[in-house]
N, CA, C and O atoms as a DFTB+ gen file, in Angstrom:
648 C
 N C O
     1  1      10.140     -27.978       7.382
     2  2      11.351     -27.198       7.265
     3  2      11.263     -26.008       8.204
     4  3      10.257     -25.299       8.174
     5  1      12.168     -25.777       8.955
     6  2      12.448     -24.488       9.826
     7  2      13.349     -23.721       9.386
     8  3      14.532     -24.030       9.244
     9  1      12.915     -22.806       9.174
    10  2      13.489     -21.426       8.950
    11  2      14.087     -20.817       9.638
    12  3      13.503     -20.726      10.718
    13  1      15.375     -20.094       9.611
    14  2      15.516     -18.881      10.244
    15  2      14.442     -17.548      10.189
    16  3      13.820     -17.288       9.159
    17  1      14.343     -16.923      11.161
    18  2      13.375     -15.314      11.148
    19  2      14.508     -14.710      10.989
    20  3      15.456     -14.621      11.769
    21  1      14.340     -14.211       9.721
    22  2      14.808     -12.732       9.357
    23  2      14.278     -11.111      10.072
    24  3      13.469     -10.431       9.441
    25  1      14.608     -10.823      10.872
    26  2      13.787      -9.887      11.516
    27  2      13.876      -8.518      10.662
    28  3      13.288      -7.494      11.008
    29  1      14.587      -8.608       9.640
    30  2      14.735      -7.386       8.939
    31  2      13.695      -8.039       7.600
    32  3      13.081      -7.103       7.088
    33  1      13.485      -8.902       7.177
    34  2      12.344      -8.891       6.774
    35  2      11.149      -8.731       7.107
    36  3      10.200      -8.137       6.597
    37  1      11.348      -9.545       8.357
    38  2       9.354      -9.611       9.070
    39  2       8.895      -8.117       9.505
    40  3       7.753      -7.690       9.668
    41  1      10.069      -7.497       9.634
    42  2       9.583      -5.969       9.833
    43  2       9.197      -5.039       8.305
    44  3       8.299      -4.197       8.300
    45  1       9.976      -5.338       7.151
    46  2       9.446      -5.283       5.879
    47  2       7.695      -5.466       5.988
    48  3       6.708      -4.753       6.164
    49  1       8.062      -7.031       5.739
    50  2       6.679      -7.623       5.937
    51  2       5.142      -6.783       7.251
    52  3       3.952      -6.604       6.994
    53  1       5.763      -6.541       8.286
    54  2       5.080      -5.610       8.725
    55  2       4.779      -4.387       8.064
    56  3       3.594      -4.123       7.859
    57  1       5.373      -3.863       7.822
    58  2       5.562      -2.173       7.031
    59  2       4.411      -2.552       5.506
    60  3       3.656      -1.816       4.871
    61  1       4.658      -3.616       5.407
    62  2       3.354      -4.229       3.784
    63  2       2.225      -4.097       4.390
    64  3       1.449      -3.347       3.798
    65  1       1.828      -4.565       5.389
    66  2       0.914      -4.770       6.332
    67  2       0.219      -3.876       6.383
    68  3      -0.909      -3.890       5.890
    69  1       0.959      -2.430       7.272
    70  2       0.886      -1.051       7.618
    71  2       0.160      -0.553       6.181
    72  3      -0.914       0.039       6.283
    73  1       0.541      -0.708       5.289
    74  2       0.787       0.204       4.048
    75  2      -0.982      -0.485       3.731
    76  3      -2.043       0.138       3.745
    77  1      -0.745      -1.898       3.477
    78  2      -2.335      -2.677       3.497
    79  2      -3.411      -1.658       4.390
    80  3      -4.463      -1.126       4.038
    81  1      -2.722      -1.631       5.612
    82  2      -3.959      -1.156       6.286
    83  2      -4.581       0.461       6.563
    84  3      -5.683       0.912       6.878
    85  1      -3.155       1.079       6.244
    86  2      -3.347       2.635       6.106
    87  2      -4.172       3.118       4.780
    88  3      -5.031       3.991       4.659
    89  1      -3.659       2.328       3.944
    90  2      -4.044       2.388       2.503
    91  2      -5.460       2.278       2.245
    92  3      -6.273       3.001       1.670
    93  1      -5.537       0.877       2.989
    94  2      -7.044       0.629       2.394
    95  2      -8.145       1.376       3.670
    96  3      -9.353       1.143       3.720
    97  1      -7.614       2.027       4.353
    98  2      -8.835       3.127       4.765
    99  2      -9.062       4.070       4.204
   100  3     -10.125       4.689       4.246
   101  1      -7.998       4.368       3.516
   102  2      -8.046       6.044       2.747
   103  2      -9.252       5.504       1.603
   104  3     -10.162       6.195       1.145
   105  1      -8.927       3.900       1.268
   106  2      -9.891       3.917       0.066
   107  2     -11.415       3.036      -0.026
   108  3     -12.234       2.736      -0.895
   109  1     -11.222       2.844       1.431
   110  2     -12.770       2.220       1.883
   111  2     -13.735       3.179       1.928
   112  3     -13.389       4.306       2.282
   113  1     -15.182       2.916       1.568
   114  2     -16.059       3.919       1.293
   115  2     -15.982       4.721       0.308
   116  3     -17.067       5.178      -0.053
   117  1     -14.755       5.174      -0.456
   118  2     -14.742       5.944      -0.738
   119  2     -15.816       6.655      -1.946
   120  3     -16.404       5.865      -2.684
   121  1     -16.075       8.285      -2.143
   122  2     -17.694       8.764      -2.946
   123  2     -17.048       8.458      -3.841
   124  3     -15.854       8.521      -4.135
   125  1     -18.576       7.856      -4.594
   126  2     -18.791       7.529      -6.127
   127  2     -17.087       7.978      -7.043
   128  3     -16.108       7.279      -7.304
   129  1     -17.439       9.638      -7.338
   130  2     -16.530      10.072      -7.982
   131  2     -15.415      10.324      -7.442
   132  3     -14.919      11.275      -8.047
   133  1     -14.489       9.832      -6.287
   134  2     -13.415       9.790      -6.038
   135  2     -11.884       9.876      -7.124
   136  3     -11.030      10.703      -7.443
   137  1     -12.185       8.665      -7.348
   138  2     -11.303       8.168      -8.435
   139  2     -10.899       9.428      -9.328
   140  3      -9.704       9.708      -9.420
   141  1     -11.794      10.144      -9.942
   142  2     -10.611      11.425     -11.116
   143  2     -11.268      12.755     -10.192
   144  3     -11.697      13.685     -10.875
   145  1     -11.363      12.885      -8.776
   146  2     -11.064      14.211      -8.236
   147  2     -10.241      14.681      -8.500
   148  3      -9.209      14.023      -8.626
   149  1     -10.243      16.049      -8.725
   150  2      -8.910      16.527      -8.978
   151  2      -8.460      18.583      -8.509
   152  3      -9.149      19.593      -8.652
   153  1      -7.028      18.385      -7.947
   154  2      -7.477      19.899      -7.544
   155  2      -6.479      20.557      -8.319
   156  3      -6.173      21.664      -7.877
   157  1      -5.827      20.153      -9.449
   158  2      -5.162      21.051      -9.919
   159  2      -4.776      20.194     -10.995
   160  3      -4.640      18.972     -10.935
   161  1      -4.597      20.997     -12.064
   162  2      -3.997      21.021     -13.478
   163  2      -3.009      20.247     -13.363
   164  3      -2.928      19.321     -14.170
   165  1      -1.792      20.430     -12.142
   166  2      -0.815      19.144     -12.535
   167  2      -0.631      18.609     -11.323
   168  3       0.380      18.696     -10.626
   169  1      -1.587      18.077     -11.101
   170  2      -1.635      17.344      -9.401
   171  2      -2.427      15.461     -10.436
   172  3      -2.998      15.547     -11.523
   173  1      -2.247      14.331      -9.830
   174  2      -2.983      13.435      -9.807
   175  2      -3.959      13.468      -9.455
   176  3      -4.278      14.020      -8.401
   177  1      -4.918      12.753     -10.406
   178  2      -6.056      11.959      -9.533
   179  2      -5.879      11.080      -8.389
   180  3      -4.787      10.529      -8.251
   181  1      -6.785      10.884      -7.575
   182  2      -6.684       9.442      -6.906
   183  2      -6.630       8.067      -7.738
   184  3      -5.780       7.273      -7.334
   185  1      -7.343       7.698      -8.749
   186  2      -7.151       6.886      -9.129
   187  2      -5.403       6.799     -10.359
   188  3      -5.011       5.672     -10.663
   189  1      -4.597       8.062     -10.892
   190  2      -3.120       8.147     -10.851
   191  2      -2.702       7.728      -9.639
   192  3      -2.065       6.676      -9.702
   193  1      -2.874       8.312      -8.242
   194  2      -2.009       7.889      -7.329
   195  2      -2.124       6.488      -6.875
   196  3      -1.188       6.049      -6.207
   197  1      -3.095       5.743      -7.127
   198  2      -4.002       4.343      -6.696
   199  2      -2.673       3.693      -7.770
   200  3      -1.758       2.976      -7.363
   201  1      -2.812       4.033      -8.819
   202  2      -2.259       3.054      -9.823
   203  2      -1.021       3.283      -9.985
   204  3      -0.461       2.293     -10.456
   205  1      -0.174       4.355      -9.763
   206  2       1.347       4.603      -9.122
   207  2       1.665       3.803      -7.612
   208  3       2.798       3.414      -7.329
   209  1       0.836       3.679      -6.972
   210  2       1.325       3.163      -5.631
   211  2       1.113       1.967      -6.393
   212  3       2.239       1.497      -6.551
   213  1       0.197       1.160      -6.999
   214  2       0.612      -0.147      -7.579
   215  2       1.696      -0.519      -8.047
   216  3       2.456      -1.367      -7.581
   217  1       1.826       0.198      -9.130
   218  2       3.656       0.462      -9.540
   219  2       4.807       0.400      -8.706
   220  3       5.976       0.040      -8.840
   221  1       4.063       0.889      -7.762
   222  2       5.536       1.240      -6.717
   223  2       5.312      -0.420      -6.310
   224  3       6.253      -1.157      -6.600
   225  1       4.299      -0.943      -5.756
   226  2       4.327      -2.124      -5.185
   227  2       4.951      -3.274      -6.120
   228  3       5.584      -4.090      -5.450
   229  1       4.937      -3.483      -7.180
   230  2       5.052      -4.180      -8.261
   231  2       6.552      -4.340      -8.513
   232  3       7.192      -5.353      -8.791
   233  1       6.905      -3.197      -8.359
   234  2       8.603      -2.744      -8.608
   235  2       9.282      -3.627      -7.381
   236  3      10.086      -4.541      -7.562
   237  1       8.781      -3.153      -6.050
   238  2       9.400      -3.845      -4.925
   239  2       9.480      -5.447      -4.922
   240  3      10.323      -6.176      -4.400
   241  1       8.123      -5.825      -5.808
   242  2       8.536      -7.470      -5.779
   243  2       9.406      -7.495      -6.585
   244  3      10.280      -8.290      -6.237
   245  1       9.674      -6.871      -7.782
   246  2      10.508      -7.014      -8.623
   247  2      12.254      -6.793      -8.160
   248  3      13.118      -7.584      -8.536
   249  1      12.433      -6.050      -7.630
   250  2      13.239      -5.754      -6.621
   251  2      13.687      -7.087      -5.374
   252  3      14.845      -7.297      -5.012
   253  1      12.895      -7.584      -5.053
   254  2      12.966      -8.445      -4.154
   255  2      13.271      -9.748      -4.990
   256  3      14.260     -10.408      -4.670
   257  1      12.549     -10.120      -5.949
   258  2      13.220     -11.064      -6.845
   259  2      14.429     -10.678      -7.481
   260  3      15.041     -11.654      -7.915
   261  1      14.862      -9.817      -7.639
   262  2      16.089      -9.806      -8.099
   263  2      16.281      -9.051      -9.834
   264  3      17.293      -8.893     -10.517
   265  1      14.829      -8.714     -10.100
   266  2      14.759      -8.551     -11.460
   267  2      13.702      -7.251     -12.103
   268  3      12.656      -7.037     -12.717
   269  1      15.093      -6.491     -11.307
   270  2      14.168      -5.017     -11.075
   271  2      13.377      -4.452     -12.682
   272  3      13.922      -4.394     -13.784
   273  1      12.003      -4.106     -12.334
   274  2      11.394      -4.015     -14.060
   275  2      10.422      -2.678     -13.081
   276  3      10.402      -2.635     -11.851
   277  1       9.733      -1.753     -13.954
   278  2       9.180      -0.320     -13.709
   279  2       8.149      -0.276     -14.590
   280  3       8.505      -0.503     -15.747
   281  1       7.061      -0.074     -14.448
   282  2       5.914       0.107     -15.389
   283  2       5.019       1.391     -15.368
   284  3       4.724       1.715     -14.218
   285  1       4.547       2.150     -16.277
   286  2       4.219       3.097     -15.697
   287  2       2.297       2.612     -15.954
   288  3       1.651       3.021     -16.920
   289  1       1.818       1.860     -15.050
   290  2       0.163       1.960     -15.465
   291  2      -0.812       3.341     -16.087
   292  3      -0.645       4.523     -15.784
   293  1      -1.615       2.906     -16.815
   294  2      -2.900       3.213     -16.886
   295  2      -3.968       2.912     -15.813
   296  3      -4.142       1.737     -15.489
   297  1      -4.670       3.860     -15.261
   298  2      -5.546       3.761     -13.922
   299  2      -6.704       3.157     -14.574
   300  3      -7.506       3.615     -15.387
   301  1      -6.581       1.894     -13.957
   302  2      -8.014       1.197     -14.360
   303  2      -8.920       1.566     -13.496
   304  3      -8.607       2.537     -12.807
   305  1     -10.534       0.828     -13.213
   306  2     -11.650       1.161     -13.102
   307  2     -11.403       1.447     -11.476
   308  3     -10.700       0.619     -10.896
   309  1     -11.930       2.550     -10.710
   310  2     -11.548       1.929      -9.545
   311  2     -11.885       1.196      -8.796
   312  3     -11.575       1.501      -7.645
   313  1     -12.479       0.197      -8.928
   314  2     -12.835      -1.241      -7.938
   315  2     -11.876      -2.014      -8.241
   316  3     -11.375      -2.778      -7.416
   317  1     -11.450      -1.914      -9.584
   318  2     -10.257      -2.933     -10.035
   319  2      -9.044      -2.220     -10.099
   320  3      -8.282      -2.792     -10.879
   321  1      -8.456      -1.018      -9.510
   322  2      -6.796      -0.889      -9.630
   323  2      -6.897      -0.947      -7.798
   324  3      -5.884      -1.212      -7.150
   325  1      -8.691      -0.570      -6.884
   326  2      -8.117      -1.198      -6.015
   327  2      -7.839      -2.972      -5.091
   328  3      -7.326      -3.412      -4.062
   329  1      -8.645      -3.493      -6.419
   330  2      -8.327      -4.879      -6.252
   331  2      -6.885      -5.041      -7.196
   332  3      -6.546      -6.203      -6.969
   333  1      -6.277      -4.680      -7.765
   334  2      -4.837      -4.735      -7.971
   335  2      -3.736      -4.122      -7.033
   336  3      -2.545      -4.415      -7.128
   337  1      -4.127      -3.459      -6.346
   338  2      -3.215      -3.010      -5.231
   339  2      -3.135      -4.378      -4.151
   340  3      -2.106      -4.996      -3.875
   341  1      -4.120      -4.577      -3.782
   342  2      -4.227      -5.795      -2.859
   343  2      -3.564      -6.915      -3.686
   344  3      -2.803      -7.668      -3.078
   345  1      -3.714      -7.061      -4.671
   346  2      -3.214      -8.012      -5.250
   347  2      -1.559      -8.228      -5.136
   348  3      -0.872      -9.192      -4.800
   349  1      -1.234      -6.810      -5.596
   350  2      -0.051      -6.449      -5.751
   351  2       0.673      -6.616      -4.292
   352  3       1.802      -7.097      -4.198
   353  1      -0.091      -6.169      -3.158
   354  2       0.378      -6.768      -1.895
   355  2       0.502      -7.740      -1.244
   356  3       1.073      -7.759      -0.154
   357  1      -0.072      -8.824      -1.869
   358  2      -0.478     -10.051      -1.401
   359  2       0.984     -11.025      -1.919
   360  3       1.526     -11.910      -1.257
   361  1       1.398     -10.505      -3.360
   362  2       2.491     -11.428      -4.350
   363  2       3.490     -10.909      -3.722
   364  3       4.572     -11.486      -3.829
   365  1       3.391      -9.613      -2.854
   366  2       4.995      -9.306      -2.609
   367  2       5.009      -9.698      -1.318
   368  3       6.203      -9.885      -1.087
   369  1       4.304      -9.969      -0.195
   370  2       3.933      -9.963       1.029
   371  2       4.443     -11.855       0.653
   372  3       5.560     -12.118       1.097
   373  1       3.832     -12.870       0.031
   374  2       4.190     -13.850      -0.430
   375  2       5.568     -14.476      -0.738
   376  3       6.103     -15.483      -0.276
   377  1       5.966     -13.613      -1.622
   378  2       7.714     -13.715      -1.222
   379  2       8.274     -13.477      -0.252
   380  3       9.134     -14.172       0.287
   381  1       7.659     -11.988       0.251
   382  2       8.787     -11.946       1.319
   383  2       8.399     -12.987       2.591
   384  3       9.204     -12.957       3.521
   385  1       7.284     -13.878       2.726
   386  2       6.957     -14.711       3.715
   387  2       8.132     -16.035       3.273
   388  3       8.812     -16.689       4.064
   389  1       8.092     -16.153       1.790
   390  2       8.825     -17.170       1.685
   391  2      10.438     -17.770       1.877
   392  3      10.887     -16.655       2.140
   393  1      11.259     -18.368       1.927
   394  2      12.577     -19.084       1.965
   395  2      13.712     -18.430       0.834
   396  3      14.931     -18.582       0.754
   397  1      12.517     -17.451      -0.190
   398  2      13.335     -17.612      -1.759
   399  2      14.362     -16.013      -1.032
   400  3      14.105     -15.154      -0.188
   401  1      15.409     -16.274      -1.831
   402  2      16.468     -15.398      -1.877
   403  2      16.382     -13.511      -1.892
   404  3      16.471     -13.039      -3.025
   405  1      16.280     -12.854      -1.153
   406  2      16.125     -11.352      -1.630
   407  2      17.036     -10.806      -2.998
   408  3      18.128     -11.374      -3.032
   409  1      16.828      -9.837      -4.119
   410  2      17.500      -9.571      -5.031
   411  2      17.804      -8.219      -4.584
   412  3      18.801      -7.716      -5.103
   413  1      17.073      -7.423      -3.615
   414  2      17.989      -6.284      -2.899
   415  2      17.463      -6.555      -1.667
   416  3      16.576      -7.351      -1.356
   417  1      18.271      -5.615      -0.838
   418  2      18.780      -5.406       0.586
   419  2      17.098      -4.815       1.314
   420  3      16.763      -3.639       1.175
   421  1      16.498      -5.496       1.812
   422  2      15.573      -4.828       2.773
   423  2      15.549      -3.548       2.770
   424  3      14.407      -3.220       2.450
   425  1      16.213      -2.606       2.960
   426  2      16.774      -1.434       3.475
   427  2      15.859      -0.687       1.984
   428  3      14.841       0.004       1.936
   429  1      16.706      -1.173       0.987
   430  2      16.519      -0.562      -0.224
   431  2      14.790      -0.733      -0.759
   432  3      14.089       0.047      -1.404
   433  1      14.493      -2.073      -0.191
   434  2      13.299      -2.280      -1.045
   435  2      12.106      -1.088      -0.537
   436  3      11.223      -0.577      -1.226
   437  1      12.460      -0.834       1.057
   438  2      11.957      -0.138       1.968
   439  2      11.839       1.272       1.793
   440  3      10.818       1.959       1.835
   441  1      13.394       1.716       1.527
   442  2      13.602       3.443       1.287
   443  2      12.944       3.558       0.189
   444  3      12.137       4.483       0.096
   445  1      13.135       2.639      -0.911
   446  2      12.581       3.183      -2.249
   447  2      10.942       3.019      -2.389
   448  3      10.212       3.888      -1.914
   449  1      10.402       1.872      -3.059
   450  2       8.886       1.562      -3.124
   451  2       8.444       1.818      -2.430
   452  3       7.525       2.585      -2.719
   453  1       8.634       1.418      -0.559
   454  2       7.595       1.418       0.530
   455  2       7.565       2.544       0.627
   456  3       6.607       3.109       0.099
   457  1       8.589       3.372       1.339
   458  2       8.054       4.340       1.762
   459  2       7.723       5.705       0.906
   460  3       7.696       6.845       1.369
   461  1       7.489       5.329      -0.398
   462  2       7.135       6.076      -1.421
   463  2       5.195       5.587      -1.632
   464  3       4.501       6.441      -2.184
   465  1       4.803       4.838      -1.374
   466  2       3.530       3.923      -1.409
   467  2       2.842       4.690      -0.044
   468  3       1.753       5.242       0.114
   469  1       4.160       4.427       0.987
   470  2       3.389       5.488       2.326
   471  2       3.139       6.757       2.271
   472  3       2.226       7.145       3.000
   473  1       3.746       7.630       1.536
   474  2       3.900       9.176       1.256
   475  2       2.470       9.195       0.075
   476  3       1.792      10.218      -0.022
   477  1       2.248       8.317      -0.512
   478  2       1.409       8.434      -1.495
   479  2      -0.430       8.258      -0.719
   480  3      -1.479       8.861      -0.949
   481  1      -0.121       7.323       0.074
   482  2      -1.393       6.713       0.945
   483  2      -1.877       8.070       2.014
   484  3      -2.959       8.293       2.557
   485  1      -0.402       8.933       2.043
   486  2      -0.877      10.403       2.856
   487  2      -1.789      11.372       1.658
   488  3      -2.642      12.241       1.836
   489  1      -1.118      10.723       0.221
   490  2      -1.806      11.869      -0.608
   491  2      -3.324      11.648      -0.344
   492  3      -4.106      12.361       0.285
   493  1      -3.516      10.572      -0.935
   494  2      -4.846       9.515      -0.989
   495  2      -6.181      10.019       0.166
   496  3      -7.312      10.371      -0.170
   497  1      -5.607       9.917       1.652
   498  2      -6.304      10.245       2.975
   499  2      -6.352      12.242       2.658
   500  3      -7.344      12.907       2.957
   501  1      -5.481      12.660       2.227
   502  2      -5.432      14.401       2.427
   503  2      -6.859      14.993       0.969
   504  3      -7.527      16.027       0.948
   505  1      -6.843      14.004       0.127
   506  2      -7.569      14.066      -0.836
   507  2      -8.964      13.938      -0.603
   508  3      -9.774      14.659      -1.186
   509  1      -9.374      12.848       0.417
   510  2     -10.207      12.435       0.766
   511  2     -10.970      14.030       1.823
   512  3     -11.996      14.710       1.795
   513  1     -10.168      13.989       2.329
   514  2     -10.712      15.465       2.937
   515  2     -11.081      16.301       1.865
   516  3     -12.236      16.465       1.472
   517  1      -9.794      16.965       1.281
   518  2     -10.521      17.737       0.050
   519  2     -12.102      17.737      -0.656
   520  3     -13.012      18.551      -0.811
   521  1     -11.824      16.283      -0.982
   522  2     -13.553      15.964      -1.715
   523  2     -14.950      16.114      -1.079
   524  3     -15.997      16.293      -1.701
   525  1     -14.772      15.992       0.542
   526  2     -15.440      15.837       1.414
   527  2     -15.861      14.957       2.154
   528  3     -16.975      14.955       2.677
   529  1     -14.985      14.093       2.276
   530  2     -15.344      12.828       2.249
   531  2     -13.604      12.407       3.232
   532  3     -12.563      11.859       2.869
   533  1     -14.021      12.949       4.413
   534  2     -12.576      12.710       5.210
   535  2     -12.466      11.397       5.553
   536  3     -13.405      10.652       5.272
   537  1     -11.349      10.896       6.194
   538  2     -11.165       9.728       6.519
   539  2     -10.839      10.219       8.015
   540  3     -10.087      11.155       8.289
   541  1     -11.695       9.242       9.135
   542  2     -11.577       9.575      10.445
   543  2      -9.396       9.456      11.053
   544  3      -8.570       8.668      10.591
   545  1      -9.239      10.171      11.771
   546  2      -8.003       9.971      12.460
   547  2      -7.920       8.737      13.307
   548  3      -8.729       7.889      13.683
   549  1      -6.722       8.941      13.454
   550  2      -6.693       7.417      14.228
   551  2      -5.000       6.900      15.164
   552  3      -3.891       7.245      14.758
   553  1      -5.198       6.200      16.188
   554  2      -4.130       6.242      17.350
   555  2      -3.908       5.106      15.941
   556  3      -4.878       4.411      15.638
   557  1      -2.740       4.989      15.216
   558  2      -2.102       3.757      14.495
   559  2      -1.405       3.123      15.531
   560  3      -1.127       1.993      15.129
   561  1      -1.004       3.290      16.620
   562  2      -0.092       2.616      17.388
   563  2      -0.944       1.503      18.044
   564  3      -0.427       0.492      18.520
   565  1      -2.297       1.742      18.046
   566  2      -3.321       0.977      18.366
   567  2      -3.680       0.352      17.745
   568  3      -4.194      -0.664      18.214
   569  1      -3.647       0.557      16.168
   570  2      -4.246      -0.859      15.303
   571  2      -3.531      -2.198      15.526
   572  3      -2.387      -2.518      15.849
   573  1      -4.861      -2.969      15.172
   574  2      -4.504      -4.289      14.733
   575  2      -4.081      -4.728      13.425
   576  3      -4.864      -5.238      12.623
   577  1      -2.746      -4.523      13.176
   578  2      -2.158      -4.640      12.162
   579  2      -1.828      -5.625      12.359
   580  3      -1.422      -5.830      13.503
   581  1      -1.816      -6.785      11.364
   582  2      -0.629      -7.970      11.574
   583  2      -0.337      -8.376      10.364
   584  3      -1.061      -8.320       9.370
   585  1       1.280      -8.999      10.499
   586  2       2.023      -9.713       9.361
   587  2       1.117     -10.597       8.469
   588  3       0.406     -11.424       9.040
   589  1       1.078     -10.497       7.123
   590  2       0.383     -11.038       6.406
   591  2      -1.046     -10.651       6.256
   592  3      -1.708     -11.349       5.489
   593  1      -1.673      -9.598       6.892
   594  2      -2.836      -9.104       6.873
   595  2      -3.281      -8.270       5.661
   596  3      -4.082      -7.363       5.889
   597  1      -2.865      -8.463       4.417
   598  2      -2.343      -6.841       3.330
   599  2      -3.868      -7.301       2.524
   600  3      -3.908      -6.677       1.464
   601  1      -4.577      -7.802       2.618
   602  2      -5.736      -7.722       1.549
   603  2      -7.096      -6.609       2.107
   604  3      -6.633      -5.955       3.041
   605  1      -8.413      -6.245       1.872
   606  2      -9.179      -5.214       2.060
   607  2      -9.406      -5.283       3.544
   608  3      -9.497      -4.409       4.406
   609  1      -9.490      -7.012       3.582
   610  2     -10.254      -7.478       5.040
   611  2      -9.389      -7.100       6.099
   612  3      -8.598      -7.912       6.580
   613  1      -9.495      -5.701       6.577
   614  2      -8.650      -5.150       7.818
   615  2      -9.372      -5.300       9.110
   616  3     -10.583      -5.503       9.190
   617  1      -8.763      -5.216       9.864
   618  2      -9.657      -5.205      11.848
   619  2     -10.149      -4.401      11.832
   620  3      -9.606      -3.375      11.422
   621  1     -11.863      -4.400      12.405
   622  2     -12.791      -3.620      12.285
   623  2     -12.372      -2.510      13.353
   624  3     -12.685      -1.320      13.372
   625  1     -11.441      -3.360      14.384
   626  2     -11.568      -2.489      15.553
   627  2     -10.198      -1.322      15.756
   628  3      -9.002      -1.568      15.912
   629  1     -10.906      -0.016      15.683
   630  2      -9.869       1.281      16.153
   631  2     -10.103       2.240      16.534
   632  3     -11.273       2.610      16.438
   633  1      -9.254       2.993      17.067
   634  2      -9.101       3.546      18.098
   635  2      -9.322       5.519      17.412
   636  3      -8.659       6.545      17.560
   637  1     -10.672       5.151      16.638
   638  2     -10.460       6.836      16.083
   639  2     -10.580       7.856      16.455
   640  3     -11.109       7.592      17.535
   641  1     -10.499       9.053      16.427
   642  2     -10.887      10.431      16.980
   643  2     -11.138      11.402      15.775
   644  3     -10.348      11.271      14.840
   645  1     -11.961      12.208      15.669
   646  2     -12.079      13.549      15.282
   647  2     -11.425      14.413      14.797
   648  3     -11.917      15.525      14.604
């Protein structure tokens, strides 16, 4: 079966990608006690923001199927809310690869979840500094990002600086 390319999806689908790969640097390596750092009384942990950006991801498939549902998690262990993030990217990255019908508009799934998951993945990396434990900079225009790439296993190779 041949498909039409939706190019307003595959760019979605890119932007999952992005989010895969921005994401999971902020949370590769990351020290022991990462997970409930914390710099203020009413600020998140990393592992709140880990398990809200899940949420957010979760919503967008839900969204994309057509059958918008909102959950508010409990931050599990962190090896496992960040193997649920991947997870969570993989089922929505899955649909949107597939034939099945969108239940909202690209646009929307994008303004709302994604780029709320991206604003969150800035918290995640700015945190990481805080703790001591920075995450190197990096030319993104240079990564090897690609469609369907959203699980831990990212391209070793980039372009970082200081």
């Amino acid at each position: 079966m041949n498909k039409t390319i939706d190019s307003k999806r595959e760019l979605l689908r890119h932007t999952v990608a992005t989010l895969a790969y921005r994401c999971g640097k902020s949370l590769r390596d990351a020290p022991e006690n990462f997970a409930e750092f914390h710099i203020g009384e009413k600020t998140r942990t990393p592992a709140q923001i880990l398990a809200h950006i899940g949420d957010l991801v979760d919503w967008a498939l839900s969204l994309a199927i057509g059958k918008q549902k909102w959950n508010d998690s409990t931050p599990l262990p962190w090896e496992q809310e960040v193997e649920r993030f991947f997870n969570a990217l993989k089922k929505l990255d899955d649909y949107l690869a597939s034939v099945a019908p969108l239940g909202s508009p690209v646009e929307k799934i994008f303004q709302g979840p994604i780029a709320d998951a991206l604003t969150h993945t800035g918290q995640l990396a700015m945190l990481r500094r805080l703790a001591g434990s920075p995450v190197r900079g990096e030319n993104y225009h240079k990564a090897e990002i690609e469609i369907g790439r959203v699980g831990a296993d990212q391209s070793a190779k980039r372009v970082e600086f200081d």
